[in-house]
N, C-alpha and C positions, 0 to 999 in steps of 0.2 A: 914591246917596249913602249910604244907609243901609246896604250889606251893605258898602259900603267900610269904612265907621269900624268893623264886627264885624271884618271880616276884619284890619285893622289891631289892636283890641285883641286878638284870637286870636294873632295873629303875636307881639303881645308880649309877652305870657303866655307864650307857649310858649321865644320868647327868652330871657324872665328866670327861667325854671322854676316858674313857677308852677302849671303845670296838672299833675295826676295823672300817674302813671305813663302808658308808650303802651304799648299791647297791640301785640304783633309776633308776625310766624309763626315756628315752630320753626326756617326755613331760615335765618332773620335771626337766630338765636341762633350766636354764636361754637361753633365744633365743642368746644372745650376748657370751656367752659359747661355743654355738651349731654354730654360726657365724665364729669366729674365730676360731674353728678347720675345718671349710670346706674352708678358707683361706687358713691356713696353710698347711692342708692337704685331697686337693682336692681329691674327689672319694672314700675314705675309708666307712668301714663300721662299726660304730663303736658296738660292741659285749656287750660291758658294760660298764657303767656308773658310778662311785660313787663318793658318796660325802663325802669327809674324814674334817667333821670339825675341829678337833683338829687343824688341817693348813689351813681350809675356804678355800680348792681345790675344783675344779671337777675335776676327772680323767677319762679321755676315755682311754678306750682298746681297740684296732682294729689293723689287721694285714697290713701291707704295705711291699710289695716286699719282701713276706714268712716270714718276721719277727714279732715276737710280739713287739708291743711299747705300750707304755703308757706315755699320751698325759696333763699335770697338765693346769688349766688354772684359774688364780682368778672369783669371780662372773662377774664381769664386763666385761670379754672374754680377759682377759690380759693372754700371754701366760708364764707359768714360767717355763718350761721344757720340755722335752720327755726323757724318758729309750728308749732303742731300745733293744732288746736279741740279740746278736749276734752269730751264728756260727763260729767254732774257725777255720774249713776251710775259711771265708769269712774274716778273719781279713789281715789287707794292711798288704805288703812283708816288710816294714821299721818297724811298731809293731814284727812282727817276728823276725827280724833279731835285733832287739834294746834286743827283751828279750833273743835271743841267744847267743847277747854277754853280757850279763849282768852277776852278780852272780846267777845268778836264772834260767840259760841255762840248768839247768839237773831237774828241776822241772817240774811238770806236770800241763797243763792247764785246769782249770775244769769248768772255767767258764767266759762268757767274756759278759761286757753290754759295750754301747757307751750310753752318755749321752750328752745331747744339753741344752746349756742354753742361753739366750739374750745375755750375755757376750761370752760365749763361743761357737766357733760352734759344736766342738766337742771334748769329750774327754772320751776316752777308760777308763774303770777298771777292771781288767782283774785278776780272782781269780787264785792262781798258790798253786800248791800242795805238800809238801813232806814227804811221812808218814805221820804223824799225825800234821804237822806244816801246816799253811798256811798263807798268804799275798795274799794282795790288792795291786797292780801295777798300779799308775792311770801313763799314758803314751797317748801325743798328737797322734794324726794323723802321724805327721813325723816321732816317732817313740822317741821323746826327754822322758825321766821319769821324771813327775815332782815329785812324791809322792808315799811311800812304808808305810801301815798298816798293821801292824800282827796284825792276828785274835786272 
């Protein structure tokens, strides 16, 4: 009786999309998905695979130039984004120097992604720390702020 009522709320979680993405093999990825990320990013290898329907993504994960990205692409092999992780050593000297003269120059940085979209080529969001306070710092390339969320 017991693994029935799991296997029933499992079943309908999964019905109403509530659970995480599902990891799938590369052969279960649409050929035009697996097309367009060796376009965009020739040579990689990609680690995992999944399918997050809730938003009808596929998402590769694979490392490029020591970094983790993660790679969204519609079925069709449309591409709609990349996260990149960034190292807070590797961020450009203009992001630095934008958040050291900002109000947030004595906060700590604990986390930093770049993100890519069709529209945009790139844009930073950089988690910044005080005590127990925190903000999202989204900031261009050149170092401009265009946007501040507390956590």
């Amino acid at each position: 009786m017991h693994k029935r009522i799991i296997l029933m709320v499992f079943f309908f979680l999964v019905a109403a999309g509530y659970l995480p993405a599902k990891e799938i093999k590369e052969s279960d990825v649409p050929s035009s998905v697996r097309s367009a990320l060796k376009t965009r990013y020739p040579g990689v290898y990609v680690y995992e695979w999944e399918w997050k329907k809730k938003e009808l993504v596929y998402k590769a994960e694979f490392m490029k130039e020591g970094n983790p990205y993660d790679a969204y692409f519609r079925p069709d092999g449309k591409w709609i984004r990349t996260r990149i992780e960034i190292p807070v050593r590797s961020l450009p000297p203009a992001i630095q120097n934008s958040i050291a003269a900002s109000d947030y120059r004595d906060w700590t940085i604990d986390d930093v992604k770049a993100f890519s979209t069709p529209e945009r080529d790139m844009l930073y969001v950089i988690e910044l720390e005080q005590g127990k306070k925190e903000v999202l710092v989204h900031i261009l390339p050149e170092g401009q702020i265009i946007g501040i969320e507390k956590k």
